[in-house]
C-alpha positions in Angstrom: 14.0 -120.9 37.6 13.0 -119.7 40.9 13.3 -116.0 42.4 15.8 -117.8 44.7 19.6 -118.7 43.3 19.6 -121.8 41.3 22.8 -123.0 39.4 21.2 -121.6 36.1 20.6 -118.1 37.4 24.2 -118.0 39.4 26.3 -119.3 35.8 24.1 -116.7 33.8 25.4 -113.7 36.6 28.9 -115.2 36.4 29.0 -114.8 32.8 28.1 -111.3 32.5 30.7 -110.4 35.4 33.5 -112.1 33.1 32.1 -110.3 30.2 32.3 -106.7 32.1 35.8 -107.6 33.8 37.1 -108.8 30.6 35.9 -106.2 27.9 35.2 -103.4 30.5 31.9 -102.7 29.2 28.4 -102.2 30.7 25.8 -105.1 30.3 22.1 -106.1 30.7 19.9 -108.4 30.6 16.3 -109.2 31.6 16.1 -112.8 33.4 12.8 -114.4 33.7 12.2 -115.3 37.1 9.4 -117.6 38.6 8.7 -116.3 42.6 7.4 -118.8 45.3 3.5 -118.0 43.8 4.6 -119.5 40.6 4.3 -115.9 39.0 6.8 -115.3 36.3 9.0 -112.0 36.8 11.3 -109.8 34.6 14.1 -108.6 36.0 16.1 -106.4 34.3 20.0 -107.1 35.1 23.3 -104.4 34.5 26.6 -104.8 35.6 28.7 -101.7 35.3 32.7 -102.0 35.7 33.9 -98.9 37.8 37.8 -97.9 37.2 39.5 -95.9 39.4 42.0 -92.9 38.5 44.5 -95.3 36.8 41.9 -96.6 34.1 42.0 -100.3 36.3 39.3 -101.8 37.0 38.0 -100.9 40.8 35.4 -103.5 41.3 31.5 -104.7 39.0 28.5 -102.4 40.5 25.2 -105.2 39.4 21.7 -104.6 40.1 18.2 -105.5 39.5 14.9 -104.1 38.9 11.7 -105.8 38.8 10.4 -104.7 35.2 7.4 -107.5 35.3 4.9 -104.4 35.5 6.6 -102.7 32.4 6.6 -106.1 30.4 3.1 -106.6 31.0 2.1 -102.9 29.4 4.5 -103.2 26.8 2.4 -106.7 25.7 -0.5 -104.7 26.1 0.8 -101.9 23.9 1.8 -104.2 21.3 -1.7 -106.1 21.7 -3.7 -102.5 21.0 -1.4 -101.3 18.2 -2.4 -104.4 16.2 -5.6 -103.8 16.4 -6.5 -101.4 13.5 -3.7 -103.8 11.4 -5.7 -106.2 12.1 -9.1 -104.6 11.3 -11.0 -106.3 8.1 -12.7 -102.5 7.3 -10.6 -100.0 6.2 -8.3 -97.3 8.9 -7.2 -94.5 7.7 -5.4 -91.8 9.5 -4.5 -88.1 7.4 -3.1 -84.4 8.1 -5.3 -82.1 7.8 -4.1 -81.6 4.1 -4.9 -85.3 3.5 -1.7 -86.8 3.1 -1.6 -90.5 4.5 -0.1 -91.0 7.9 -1.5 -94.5 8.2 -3.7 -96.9 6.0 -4.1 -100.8 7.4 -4.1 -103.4 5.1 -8.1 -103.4 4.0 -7.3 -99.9 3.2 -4.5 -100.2 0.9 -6.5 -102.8 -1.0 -9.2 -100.5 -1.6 -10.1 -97.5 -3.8 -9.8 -94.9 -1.0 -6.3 -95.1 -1.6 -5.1 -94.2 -4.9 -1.3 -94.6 -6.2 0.9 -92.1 -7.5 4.0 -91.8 -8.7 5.1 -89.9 -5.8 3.2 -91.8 -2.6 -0.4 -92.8 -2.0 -2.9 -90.0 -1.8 -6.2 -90.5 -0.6 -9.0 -90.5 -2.7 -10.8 -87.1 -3.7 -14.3 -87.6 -2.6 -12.6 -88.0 0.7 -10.1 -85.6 0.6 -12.3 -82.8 0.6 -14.3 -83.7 3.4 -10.8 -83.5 5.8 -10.7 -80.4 5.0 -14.3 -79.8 6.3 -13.7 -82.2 9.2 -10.6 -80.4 10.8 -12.0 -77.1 10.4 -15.3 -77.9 11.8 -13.9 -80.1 15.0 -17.2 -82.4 13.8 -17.9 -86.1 13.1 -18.7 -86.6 9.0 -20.6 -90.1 8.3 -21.5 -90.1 4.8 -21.6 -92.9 1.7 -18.8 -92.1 -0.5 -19.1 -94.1 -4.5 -15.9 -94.6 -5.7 -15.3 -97.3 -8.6 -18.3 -98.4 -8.4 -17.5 -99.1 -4.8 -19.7 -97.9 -2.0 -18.3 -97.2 1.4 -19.9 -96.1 4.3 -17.2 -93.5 6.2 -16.8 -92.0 9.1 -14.1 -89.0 9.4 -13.1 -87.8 12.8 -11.0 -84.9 13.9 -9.4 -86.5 16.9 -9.6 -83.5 19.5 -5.9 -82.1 20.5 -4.3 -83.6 17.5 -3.4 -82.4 13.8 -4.7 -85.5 11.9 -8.1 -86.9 10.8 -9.0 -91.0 11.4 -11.1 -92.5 8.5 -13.3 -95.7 9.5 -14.7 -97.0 6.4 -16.9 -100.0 5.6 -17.2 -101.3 1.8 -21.0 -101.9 1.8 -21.6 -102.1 -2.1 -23.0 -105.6 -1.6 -25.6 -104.5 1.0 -26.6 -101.4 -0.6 -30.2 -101.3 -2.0 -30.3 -99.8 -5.3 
């Protein structure tokens, strides 16, 4: 489709202006647009039905707004958020009294998370050290052994916020006894 008004665009507006007439509700929609450049745009599209004193229908108020700008941070969002999901090392993020807010999938899988009947807690070696991270404001890198595992972890106090992040690596393989 082109910014200009092609048959598809026109039918598309015409069928959200029956829809408001007829059920006297608000609409939206986002259309994808392609302008002259042969960039695609998002515009998001509402028709508002506007009744006058008698509850009958006055006349459709539509718009549009050029949302292209939000879509493309929104993909961006989405892009960043999967990115400790899709880690292969283990993320972690705690309260200060070490209850789980977050654990990707490599974490979950490992021995820093432990199950209990009532939700997942994290494992003890750890859990002690939030409590020395978020009082102290400072990094922690140490090797923690649990199950015979070895992980190299590093616990941060993210500054201005009430929650610790946990990076962890398993690195039994590569350790050198």
């Amino acid at each position: 489709q082109s910014v200009g008004r092609s048959s598809t665009t026109a039918q598309v507006r015409r069928e959200h202006f029956n829809e408001v007439i007829n059920q006297r509700n608000p609409t939206e929609w986002t259309q994808i647009l392609t302008d002259k450049n042969g960039e695609e745009k998002s515009i998001l599209r509402r028709m508002i039905p506007i009744e006058n004193d008698l509850a009958e229908l006055e006349y459709v108020m539509g718009y549009g707004m050029d949302i292209t700008s939000l879509k493309k941070k929104e993909a961006e969002v989405e892009s960043i958020s999967r990115f400790p999901l899709e880690n292969p090392h283990s993320v972690i993020r705690v309260n200060f009294q070490g209850e789980i807010l977050f654990a990707n999938h490599s974490a979950r899988k490992s021995p820093l998370i432990q199950e209990s009947k009532d939700a997942p807690r994290l494992a003890e070696p750890l859990k002690s050290t939030v409590q020395k991270v978020s009082e102290s404001n400072k990094p922690v890198t140490k090797t923690t052994t649990i199950d015979d595992q070895v992980f190299a972890t590093t616990l941060v106090n993210v500054d201005g916020r009430n929650y610790v992040n946990i990076y962890s690596v398993d690195i039994t393989e590569s350790k050198i006894e």
